[in-house]
Backbone as ProteinMPNN parsed JSONL, in Angstrom:
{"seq_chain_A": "XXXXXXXXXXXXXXXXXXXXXXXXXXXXXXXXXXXXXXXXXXXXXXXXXXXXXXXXXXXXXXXXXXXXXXXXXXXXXXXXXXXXXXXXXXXXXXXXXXXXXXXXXXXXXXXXXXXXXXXXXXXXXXXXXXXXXXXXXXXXXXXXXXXXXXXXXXXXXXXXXXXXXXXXXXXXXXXXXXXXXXXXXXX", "coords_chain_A": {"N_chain_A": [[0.85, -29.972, 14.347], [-1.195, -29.304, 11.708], [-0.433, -29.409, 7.981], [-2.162, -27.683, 6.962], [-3.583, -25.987, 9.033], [-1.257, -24.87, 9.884], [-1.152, -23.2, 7.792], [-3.08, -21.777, 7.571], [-3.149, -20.468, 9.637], [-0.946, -18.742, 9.887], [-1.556, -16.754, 7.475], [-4.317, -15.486, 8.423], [-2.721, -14.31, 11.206], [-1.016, -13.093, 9.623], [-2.46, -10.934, 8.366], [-3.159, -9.329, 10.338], [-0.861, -8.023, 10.681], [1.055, -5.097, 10.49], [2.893, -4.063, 7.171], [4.967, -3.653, 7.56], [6.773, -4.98, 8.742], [8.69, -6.57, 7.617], [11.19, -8.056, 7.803], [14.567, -8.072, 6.333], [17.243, -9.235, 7.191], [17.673, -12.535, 8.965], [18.542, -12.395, 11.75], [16.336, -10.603, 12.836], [14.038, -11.121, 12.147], [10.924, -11.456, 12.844], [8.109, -13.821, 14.285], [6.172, -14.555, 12.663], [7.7, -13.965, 9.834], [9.294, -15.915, 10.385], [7.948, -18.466, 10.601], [7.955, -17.75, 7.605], [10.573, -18.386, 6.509], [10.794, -21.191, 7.054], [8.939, -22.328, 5.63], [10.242, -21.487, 3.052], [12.589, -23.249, 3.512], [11.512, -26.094, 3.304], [10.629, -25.299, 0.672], [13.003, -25.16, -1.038], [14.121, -27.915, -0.022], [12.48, -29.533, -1.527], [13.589, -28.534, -4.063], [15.27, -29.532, -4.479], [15.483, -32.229, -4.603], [16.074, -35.374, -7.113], [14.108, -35.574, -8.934], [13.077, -33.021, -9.204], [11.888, -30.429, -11.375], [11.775, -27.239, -12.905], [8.705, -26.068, -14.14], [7.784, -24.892, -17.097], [7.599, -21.206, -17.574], [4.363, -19.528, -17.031], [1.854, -16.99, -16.601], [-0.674, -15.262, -15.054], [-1.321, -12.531, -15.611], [-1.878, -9.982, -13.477], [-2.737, -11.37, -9.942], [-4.639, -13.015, -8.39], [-7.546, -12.381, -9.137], [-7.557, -10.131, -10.683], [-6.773, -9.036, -13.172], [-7.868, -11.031, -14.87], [-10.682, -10.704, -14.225], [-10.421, -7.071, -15.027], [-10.289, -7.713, -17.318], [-12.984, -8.969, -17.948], [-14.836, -7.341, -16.794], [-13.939, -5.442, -18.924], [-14.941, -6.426, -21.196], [-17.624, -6.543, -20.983], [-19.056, -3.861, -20.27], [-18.265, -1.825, -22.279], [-18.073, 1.453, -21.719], [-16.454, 1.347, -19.944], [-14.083, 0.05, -20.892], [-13.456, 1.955, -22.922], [-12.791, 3.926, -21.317], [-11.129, 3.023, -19.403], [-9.475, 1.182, -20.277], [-8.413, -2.868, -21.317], [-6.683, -3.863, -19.916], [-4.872, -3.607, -16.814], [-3.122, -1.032, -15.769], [-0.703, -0.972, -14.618], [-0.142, -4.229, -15.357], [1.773, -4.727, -16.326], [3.912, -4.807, -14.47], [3.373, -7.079, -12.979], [3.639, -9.188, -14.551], [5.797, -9.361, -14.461], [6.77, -9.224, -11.923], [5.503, -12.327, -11.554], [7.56, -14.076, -12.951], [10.008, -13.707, -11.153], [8.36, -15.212, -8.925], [8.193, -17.377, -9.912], [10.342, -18.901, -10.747], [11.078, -19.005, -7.84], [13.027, -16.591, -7.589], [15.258, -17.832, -7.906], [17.681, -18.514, -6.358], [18.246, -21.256, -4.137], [18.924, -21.44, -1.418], [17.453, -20.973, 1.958], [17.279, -18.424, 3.171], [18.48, -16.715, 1.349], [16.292, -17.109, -0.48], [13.938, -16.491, 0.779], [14.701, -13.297, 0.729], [14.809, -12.802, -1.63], [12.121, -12.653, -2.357], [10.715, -10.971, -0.702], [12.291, -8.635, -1.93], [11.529, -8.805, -4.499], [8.745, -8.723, -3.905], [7.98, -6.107, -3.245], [9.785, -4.075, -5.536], [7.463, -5.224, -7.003], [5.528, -3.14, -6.0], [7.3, -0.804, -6.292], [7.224, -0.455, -8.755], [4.487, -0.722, -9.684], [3.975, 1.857, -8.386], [5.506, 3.426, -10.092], [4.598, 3.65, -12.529], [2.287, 5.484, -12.556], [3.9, 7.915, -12.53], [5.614, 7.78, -14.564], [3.745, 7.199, -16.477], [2.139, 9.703, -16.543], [1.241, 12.055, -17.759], [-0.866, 10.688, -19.75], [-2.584, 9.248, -18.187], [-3.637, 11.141, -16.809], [-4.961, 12.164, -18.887], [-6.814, 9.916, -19.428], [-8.261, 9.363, -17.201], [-9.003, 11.953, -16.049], [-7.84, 13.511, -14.101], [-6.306, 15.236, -11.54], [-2.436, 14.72, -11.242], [-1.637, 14.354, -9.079], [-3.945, 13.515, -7.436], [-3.922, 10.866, -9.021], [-1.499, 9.515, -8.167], [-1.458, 9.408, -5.226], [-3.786, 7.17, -5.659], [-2.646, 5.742, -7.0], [-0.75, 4.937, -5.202], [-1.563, 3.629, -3.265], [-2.876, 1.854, -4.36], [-0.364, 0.326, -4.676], [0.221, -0.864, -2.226], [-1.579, -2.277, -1.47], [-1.325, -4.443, -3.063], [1.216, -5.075, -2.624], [1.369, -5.954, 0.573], [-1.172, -7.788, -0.055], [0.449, -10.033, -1.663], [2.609, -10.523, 0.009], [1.023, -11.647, 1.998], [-0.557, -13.421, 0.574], [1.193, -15.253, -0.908], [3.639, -16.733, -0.204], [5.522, -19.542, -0.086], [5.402, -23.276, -0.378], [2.677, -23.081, -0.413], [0.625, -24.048, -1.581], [-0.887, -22.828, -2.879], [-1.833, -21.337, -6.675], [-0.472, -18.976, -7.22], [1.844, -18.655, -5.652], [5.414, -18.453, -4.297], [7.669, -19.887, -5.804], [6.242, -21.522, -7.738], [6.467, -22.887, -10.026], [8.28, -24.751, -9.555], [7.689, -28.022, -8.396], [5.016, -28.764, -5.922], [5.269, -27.906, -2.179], [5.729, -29.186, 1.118]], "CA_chain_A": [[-0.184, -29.204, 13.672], [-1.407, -29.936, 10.448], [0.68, -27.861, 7.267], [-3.59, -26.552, 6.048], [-4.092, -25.241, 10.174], [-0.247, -24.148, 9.907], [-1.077, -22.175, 6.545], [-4.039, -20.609, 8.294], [-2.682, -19.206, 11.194], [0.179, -17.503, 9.323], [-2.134, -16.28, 6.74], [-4.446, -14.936, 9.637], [-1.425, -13.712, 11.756], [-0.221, -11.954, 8.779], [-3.555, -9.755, 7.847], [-3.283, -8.472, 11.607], [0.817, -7.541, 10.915], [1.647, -4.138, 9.314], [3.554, -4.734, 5.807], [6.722, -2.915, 7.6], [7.422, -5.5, 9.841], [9.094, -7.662, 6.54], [12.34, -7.58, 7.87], [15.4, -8.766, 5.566], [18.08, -10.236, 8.099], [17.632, -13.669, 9.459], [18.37, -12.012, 13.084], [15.709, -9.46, 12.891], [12.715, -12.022, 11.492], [9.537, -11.508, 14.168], [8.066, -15.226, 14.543], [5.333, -14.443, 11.024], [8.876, -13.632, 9.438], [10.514, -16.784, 10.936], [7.079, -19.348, 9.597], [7.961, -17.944, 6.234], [11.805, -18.735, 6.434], [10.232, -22.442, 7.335], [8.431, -22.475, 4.322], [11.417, -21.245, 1.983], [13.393, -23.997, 3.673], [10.441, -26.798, 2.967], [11.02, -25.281, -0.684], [14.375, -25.554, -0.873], [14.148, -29.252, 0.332], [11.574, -29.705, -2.181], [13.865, -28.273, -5.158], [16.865, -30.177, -4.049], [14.783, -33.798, -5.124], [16.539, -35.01, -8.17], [12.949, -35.434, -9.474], [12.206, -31.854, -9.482], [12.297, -29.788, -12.379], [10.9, -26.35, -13.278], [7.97, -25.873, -15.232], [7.645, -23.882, -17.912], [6.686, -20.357, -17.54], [2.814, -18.925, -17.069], [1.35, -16.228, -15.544], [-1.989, -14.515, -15.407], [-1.096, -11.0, -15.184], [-2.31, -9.829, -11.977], [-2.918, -12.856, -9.857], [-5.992, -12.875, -7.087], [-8.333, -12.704, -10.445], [-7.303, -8.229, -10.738], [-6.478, -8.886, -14.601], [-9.459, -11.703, -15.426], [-11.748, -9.519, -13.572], [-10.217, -6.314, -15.071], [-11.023, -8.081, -18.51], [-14.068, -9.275, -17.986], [-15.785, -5.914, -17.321], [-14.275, -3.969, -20.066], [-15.507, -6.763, -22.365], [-18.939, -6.073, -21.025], [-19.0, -2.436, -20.349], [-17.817, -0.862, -23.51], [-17.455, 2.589, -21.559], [-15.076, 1.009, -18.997], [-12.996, -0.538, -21.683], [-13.066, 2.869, -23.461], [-11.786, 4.946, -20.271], [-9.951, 2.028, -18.483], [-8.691, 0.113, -21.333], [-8.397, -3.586, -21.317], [-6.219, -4.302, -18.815], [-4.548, -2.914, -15.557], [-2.167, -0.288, -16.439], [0.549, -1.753, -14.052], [-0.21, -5.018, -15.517], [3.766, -5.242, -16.923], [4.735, -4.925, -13.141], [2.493, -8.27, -12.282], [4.298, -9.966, -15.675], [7.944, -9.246, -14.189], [6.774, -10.265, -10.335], [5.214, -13.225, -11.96], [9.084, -14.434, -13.435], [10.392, -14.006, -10.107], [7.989, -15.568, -8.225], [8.317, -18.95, -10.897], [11.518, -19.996, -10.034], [11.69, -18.814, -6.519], [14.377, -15.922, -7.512], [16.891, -18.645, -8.505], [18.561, -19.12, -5.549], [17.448, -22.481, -3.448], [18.973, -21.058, -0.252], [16.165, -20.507, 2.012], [17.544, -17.041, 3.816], [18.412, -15.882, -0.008], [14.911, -16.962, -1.331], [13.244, -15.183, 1.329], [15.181, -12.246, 0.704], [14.195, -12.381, -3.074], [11.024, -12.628, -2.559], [10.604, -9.34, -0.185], [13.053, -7.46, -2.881], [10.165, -8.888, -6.045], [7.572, -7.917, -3.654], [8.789, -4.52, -2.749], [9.442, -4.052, -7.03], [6.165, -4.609, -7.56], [4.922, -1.782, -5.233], [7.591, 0.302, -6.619], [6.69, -0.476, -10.216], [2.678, -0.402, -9.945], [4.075, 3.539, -8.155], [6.438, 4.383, -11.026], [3.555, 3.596, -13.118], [1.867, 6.41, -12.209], [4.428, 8.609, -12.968], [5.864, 7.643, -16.23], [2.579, 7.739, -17.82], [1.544, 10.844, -16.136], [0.3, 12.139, -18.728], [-1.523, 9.32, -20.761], [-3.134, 8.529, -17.263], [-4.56, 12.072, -16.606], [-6.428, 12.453, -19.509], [-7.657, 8.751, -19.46], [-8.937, 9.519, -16.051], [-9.377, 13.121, -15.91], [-7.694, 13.656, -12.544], [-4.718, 15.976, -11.841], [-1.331, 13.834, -10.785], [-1.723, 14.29, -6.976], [-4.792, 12.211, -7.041], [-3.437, 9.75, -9.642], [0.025, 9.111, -7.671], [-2.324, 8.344, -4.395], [-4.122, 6.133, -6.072], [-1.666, 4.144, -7.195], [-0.147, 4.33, -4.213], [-2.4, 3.151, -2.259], [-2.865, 0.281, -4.889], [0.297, -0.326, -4.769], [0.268, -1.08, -1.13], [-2.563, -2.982, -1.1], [-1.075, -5.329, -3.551], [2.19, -5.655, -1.831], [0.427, -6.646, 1.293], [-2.176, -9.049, -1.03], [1.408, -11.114, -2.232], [2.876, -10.881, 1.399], [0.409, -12.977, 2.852], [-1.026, -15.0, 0.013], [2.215, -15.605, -1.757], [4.494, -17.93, 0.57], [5.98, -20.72, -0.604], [4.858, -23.951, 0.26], [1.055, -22.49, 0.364], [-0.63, -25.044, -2.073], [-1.959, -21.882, -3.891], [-1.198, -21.621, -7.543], [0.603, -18.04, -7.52], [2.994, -18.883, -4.419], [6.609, -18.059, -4.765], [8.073, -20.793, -6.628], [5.374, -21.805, -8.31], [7.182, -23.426, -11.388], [8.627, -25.819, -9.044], [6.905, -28.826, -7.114], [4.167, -27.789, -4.798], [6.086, -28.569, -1.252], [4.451, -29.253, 2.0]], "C_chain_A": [[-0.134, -29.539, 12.184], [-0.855, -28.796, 9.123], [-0.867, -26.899, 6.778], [-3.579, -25.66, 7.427], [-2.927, -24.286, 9.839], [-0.517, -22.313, 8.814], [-2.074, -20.89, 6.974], [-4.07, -19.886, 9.29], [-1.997, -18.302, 10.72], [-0.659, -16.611, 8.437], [-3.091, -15.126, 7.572], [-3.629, -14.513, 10.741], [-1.372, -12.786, 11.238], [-1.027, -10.835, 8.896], [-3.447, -9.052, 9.219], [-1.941, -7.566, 11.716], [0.854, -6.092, 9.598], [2.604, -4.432, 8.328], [5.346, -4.001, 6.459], [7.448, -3.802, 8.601], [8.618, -7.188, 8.938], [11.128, -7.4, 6.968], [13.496, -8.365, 6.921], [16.538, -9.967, 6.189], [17.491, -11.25, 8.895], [16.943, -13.215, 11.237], [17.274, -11.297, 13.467], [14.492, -9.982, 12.717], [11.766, -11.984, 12.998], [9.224, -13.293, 13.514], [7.025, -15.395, 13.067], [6.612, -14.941, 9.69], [9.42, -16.024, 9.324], [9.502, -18.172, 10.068], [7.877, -19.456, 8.219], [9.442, -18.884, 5.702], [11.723, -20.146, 6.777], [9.886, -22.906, 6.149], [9.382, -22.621, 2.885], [12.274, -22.378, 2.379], [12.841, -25.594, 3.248], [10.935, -26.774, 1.274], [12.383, -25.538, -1.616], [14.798, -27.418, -0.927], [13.449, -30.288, -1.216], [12.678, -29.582, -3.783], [14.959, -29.233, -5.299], [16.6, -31.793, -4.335], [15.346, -33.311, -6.636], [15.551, -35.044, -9.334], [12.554, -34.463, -9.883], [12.567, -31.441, -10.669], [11.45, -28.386, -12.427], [10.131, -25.902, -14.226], [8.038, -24.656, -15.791], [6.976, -22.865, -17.269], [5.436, -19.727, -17.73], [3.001, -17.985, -16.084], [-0.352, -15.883, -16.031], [-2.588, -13.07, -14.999], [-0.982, -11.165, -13.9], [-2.975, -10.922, -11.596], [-4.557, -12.086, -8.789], [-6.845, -12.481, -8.184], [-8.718, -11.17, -10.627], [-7.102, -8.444, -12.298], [-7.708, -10.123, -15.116], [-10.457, -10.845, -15.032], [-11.572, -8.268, -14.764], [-10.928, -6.456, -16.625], [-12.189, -8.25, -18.839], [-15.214, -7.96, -18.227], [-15.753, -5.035, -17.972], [-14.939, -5.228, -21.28], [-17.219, -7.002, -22.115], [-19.509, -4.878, -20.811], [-18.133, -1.751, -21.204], [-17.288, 0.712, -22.6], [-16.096, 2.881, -20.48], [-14.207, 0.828, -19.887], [-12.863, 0.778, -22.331], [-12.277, 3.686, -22.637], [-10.892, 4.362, -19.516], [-8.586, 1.398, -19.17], [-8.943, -1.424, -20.964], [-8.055, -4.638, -20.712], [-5.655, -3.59, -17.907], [-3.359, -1.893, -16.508], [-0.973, -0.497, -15.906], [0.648, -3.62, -14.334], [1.422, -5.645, -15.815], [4.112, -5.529, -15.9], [4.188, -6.74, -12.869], [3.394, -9.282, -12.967], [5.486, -10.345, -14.805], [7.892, -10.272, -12.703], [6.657, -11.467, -10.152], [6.798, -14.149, -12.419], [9.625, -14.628, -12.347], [10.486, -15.079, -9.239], [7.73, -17.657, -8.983], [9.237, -19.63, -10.347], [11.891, -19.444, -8.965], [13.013, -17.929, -6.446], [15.861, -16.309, -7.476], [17.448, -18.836, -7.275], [17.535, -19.656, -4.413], [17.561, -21.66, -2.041], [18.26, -19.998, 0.64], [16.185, -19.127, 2.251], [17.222, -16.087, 2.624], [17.037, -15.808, -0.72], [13.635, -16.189, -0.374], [13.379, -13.558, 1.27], [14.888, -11.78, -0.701], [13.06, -12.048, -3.549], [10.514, -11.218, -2.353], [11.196, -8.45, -1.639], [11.713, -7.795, -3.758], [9.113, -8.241, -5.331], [7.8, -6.644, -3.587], [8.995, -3.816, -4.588], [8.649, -4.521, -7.202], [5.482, -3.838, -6.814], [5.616, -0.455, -5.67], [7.139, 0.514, -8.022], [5.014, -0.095, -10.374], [3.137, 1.632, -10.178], [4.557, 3.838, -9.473], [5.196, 4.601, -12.155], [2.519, 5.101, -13.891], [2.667, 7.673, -12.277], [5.233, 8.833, -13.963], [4.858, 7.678, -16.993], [1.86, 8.407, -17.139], [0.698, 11.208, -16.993], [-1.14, 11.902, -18.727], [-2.495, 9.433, -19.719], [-4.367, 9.903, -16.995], [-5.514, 12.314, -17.187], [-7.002, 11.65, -19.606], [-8.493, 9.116, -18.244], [-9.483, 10.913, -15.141], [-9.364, 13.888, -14.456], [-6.567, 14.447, -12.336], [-3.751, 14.632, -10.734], [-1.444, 13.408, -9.537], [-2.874, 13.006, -6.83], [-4.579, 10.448, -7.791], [-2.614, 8.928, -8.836], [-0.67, 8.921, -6.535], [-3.361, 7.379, -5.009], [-3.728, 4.856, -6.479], [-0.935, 3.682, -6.275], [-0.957, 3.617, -3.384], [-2.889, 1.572, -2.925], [-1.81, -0.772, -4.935], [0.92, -1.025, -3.098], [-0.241, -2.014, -0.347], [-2.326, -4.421, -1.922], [0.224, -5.888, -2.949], [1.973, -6.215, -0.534], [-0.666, -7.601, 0.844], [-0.579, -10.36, -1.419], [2.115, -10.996, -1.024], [2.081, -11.943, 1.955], [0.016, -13.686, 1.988], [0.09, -15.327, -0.9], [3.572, -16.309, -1.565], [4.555, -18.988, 0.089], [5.329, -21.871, 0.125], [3.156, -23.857, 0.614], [0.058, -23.801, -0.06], [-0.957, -23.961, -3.058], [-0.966, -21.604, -4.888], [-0.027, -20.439, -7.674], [1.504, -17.842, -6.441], [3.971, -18.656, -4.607], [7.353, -19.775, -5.059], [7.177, -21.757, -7.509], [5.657, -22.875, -9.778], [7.946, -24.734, -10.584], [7.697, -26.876, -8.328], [6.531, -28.493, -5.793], [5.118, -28.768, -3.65], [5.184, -28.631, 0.16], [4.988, -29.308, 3.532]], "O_chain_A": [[0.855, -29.979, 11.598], [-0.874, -27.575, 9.276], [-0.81, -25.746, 6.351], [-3.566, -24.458, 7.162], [-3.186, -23.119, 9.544], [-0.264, -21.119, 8.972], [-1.977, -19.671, 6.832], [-4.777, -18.967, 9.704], [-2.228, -17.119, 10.967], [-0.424, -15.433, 8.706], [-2.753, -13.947, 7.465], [-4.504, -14.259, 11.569], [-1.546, -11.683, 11.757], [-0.583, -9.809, 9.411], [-3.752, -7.867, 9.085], [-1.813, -6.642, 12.519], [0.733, -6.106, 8.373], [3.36, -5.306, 8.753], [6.442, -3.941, 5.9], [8.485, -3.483, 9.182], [9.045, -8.242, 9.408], [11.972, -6.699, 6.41], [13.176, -9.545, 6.782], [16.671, -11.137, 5.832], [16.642, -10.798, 9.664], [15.86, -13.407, 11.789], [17.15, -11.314, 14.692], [13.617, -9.251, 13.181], [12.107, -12.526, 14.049], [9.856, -13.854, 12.62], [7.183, -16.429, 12.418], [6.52, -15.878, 8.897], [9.692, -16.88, 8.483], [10.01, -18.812, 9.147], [8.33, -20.479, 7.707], [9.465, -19.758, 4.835], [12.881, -20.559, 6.847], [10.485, -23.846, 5.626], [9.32, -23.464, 1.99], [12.949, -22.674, 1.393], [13.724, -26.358, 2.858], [11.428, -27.728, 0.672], [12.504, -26.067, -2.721], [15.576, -27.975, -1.701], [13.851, -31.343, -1.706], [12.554, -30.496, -4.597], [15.399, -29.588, -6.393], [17.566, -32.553, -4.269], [15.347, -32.232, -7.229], [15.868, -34.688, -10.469], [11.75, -34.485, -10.814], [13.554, -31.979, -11.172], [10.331, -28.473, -11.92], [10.65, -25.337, -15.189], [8.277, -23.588, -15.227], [6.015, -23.102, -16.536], [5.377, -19.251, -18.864], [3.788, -17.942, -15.138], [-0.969, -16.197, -17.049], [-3.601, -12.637, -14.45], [-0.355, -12.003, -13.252], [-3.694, -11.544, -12.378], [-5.136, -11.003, -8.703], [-6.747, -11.319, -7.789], [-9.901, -10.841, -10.718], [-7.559, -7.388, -12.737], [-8.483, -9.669, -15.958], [-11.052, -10.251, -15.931], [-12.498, -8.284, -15.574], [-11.781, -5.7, -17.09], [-12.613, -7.801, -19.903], [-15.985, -7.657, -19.137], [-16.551, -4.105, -18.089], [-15.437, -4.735, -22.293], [-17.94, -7.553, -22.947], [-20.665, -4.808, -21.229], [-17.231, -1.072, -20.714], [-16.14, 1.095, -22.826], [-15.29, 3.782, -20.251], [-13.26, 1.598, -19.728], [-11.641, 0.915, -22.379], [-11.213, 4.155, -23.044], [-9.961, 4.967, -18.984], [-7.407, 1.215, -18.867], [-9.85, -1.463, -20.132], [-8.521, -5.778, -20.697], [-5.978, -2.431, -18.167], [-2.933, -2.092, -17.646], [-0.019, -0.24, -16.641], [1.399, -4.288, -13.624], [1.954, -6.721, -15.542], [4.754, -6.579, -15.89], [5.083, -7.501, -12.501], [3.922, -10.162, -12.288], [5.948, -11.461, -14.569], [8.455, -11.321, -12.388], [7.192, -12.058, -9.214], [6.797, -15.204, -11.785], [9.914, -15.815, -12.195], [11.45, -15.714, -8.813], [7.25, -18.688, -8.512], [9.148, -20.647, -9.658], [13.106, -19.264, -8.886], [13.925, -18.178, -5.657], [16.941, -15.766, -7.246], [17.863, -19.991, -7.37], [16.56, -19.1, -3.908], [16.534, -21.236, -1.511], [18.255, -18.778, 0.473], [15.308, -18.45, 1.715], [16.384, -15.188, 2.553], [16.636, -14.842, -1.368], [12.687, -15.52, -0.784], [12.525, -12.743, 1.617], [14.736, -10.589, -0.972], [12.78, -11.453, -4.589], [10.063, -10.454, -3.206], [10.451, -7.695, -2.264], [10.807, -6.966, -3.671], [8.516, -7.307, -5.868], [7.55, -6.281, -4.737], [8.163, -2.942, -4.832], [8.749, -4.456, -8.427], [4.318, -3.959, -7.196], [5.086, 0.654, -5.597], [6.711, 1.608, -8.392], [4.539, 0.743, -11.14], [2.943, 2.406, -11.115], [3.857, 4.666, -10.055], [4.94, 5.734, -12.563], [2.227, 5.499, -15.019], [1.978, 8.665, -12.037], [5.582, 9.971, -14.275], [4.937, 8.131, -18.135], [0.752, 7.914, -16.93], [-0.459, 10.795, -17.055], [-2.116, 12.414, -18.18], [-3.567, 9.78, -20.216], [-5.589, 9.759, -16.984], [-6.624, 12.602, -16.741], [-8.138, 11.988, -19.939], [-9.692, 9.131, -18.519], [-10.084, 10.975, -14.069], [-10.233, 14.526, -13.861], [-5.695, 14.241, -13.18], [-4.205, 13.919, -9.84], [-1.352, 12.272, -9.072], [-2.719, 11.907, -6.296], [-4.901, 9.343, -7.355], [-2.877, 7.73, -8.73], [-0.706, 7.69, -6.515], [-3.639, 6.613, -4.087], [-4.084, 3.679, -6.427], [-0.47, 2.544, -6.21], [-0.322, 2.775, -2.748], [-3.16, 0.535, -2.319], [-1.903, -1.989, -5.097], [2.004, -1.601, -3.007], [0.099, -2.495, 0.734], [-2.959, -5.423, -1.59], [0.317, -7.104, -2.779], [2.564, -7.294, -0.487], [-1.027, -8.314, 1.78], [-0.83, -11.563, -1.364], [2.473, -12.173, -1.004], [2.543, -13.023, 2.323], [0.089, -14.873, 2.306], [-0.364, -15.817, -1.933], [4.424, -16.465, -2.439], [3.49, -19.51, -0.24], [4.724, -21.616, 1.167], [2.553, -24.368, 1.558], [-0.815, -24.374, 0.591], [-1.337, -24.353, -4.162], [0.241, -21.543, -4.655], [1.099, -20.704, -8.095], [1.963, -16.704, -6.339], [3.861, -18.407, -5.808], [7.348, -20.637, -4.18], [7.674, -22.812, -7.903], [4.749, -23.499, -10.327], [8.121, -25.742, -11.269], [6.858, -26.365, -7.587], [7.218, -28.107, -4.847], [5.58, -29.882, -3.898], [4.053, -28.147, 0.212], [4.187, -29.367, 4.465]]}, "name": "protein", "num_of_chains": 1, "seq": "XXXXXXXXXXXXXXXXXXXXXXXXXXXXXXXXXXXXXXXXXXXXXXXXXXXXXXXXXXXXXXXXXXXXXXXXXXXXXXXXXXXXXXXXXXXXXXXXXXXXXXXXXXXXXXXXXXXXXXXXXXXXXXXXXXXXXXXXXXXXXXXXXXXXXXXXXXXXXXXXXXXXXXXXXXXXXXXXXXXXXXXXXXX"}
């Protein structure tokens, strides 16, 4: 099978798999699971060329175009950019996941870089949440909502983004915000 059909089955696979089925141990990996640990080993292979090197750090906030987007319409709706602000308000979390997801969580070994990845994904679902409750506050009167509806909201964003970097964020994808991304695309 070809690695673009490969990429599209898992990718399609995934969107049908609840986000709880990310298991950490090797032994425990369902066959979605077991692809990815394919992939991390591909990357691995890939880092281990004495050619490779890691590029410099980029990001672009929130990836899937949630922080260009987010920009875009407060710099054409003035009353968004006044009640939204400018950019995401968990945008720091995207920054940090972004670092992670550069050098593949530093360690080549594929078990460990699958296991880094889940932990970065998993911190940024808890970070978007905490979000939401460290700037309690700030957030209420920007949005004029009491906490309860704030703290589902973010949860629910933050759920939807940890499932968004579950399936489009596998190593080996071709796509630019993939987990190792700073290293040579692998195939």
């Amino acid at each position: 099978m070809k690695p673009t059909k490969l990429i599209a089955l898992s990718v399609l696979a995934s969107c049908a798999i609840p986000s709880q089925i990310w298991a950490s141990d090797e032994d425990q990996l369902g066959p979605i699971a077991q692809l990815e640990l394919w992939r991390h080993t591909r990357l691995a292979e890939a880092r281990s060329n004495e050619a490779a090197s890691l590029a410099p750090f980029t990001t672009d906030g929130c990836s899937g175009g949630m922080s260009s987007a987010w920009r875009a319409v407060a710099q054409v709706f003035p009353d968004f950019r006044d009640t939204q602000g400018t950019e995401p308000p968990w945008e720091l979390c995207c920054v940090t996941h972004d670092q992670a997801y550069h050098n593949a969580g530093g360690d080549a070994a594929a078990l460990a870089s699958y296991q880094a990845r889940l932990s970065s994904d998993e911190a940024l679902r808890q970070c978007v949440q905490d979000v939401a409750r460290s700037d309690a506050r700030a957030l209420q009167i920007r949005y004029g909502q009491p906490q309860v509806a704030i703290e589902a909201a973010f949860d629910f964003i933050a759920d939807r983004m940890f499932d968004a970097v579950r399936v489009g964020g596998a190593p080996c994808s071709g796509l630019p915000w993939r987990w190792g991304y700073g290293w040579p695309q692998c195939w």
